[in-house]
N, C-alpha and C positions, 0 to 999 in steps of 0.2 A: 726817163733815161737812167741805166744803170750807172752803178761807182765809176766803173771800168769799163764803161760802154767803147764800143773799137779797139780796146789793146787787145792786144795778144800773149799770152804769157806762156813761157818755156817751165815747165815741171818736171823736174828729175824723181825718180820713187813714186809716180803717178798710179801705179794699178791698183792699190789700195790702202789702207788706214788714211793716215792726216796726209799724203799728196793725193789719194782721190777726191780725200774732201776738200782738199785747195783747188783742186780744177774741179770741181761741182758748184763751191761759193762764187769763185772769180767767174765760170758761165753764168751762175745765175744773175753776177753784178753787168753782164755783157762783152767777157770777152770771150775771145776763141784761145784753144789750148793746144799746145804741143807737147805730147805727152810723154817719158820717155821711164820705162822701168826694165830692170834684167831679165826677170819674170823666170830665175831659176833659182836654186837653192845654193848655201856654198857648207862644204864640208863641216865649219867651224861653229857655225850657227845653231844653235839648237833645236829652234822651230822652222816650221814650212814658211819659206817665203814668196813672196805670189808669183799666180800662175799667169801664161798669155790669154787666160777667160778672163781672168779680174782686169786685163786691162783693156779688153774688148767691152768689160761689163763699164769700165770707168768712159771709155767713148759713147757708150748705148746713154750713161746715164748723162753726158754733156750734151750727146744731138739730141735728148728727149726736149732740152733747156733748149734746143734753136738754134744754137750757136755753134759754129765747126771746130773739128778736133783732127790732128793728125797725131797716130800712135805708133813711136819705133822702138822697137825692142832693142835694148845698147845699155853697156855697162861704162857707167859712170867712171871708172879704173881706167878707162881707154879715153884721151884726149882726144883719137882719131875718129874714133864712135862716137862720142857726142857733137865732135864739132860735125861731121855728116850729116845724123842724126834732125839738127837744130837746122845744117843746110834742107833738111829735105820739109822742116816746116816752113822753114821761110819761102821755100818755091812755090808752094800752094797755099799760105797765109800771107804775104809778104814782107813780113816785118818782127819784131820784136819788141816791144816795151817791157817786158815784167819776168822775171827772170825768178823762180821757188826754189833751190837748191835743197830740196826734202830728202833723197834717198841714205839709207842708213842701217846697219844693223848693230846688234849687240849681242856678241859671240863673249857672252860669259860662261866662266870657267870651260869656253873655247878649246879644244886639244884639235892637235896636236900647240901647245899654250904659247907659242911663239908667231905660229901661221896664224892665232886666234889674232893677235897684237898686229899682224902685218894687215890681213886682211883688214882689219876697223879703221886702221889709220890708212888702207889704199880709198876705202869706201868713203868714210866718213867726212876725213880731211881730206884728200888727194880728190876722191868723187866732186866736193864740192865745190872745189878750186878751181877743178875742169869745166864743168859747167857754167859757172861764173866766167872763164877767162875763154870759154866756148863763144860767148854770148857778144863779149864787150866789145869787136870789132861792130858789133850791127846797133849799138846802144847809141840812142840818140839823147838831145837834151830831154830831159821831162821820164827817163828809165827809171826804173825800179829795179833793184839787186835786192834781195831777199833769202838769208840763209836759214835756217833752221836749227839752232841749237840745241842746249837742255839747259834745263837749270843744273844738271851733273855740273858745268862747266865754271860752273860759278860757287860752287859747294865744297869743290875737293880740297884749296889751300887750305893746310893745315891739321887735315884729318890724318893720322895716323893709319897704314897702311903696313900688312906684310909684306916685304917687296918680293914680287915675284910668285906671289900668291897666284893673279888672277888678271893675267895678262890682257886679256881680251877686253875684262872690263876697265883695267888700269887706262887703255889704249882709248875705251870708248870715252871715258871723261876728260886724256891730254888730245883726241882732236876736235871734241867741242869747244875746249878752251881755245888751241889753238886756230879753231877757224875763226872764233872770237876775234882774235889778234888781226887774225888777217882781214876780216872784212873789217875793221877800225881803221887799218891804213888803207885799205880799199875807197873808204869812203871819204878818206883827206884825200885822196889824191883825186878823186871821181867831182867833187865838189864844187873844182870850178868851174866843170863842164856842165855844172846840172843834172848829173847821175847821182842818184840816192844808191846809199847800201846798208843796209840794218840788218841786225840779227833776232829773232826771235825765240826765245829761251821755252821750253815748255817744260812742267814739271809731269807727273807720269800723268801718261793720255792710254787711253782704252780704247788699244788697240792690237794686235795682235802680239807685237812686241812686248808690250804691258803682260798679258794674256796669255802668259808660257809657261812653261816648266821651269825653265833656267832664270826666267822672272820670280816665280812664286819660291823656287829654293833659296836667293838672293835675301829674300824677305824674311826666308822663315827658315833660316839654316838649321834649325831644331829637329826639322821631319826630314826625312829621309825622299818621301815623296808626295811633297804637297800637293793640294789641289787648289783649286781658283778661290773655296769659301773659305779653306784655311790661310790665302795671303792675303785673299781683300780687306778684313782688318788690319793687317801689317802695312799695307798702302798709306794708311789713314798719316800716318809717322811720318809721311816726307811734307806734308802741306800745314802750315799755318792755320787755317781755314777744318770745319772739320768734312773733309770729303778727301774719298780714296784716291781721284783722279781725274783729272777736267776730258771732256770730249774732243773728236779729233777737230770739229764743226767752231772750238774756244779758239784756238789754234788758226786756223781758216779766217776767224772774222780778224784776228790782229793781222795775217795775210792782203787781207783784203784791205783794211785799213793802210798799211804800208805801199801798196801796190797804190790806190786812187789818188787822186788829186787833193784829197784832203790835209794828206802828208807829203805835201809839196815842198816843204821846209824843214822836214824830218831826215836827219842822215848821220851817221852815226852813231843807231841807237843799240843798246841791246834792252830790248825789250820783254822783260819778262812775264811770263802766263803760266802761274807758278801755284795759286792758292796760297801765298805768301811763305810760299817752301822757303826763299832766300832768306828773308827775313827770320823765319826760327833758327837757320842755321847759324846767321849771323849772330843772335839771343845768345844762341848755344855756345859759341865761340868766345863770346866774351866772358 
């Protein structure tokens, strides 16, 4: 019997990187998915973000595992689209247990550099919020809330910053923090009902996002136009540990871990998957 044999879990950002690999681990632990990604590009973002093939590929790749999958194309930005969305898995799944609040981008040095900061904070925080507050009318005792942070979020106090630099990425580190905050009283309040809510911190994962141009110049502001071999040594700097970057698959199994039954007693964690990134930072700090 799988971790997660019978739940069913709701994933926002499902059609590729770490939310397909959340809905691949959690079918293969037994549950079924409801999958939900935008599956278009936004102006501010610097790389391709995925298409409606990747998240037909992410359904091919969960019914290969057995297990059912409904996929709706909806943006995380719309309360009214997700809650739909999640009604239209529950019709044909009937239930929800486990809630992955993954979708996300990172529109650095983002232009027009204000829409960069609005967009990150509609996606990042606002997306996550929705999904989460999508879900919690159908949350029974024994749920799992589950957001997806960064270790960004836990790194930024006290770094010194040109303000107004680099709105997008400024944007992307204040709503990882603050959905920190939020799912903290999420989970005091959820607590006595027996709903879990933890956050899940990842330092960089190798993923498309990882895996860009507006990534690799970030790293290696030197070159003018870096490529993937000129930043993967500059990866190596953010982790403790010596490796450029943990898998989308690292991410997944602390997923999976939070979602089963074995973290029945686990709730208000922020859970880091870092390579001990926080820990240098911290070093560094003092």
């Amino acid at each position: 019997m799988g971790r997660v044999e019978g739940k069913v879990a709701f994933i926002t950002g499902a059609a590729r990187g770490q939310g397909r690999s959340h809905a691949v681990r959690l079918a293969e632990e037994g549950a079924d998915i409801i999958a939900v990604d935008l599956c278009r590009d936004f102006e501010t973002v610097g790389y391709a973000l995925a298409r409606p093939d990747d998240l037909k590929e992410t359904a091919r790749l969960v019914e290969e595992l057995g297990r059912r999958i409904v996929t709706v194309q909806a943006d995380v930005r719309e309360a009214g689209e997700l809650a739909a969305a999640l009604e239209t898995g529950i019709a044909e799944l009937g239930k929800v247990d486990v809630v992955v609040a993954q979708a996300g981008i990172a529109p650095l040095k983002g232009e027009p550099p204000l829409q960069a900061w609005t967009d990150v904070i509609n996606v990042n925080l606002i997306g996550t919020i929705n999904a989460i507050q999508a879900a919690l009318p159908h949350l029974a005792e024994g749920a799992s809330i589950i957001a997806v942070g960064s270790t960004a979020a836990l790194m930024t106090h006290g770094i010194v910053q040109t303000p107004g630099a680099d709105p997008g990425g400024a944007g992307y580190a204040f709503a990882k923090r603050a959905l920190s905050e939020y799912v903290h009283e999420l989970a005091r309040n959820l607590a006595p009902r027996g709903i879990r809510a933890n956050v899940v911190h990842p330092t960089n994962c190798n993923t498309d996002m990882l895996q860009s141009e507006p990534m690799y110049r970030s790293f290696r502001p030197d070159l003018e136009h870096p490529t993937r071999a000129d930043a993967e040594p500059a990866f190596v700097v953010q982790q403790a540990m010596p490796i450029p970057y943990v898998e989308p698959v690292d991410i997944s199994n602390a997923v999976l871990y939070l979602a089963s039954e074995e973290a029945r007693y686990v709730t208000g964690l922020q859970m880091r998957v870092d390579g001990g990134g926080y820990l240098k930072w911290y070093d560094f700090r003092r």
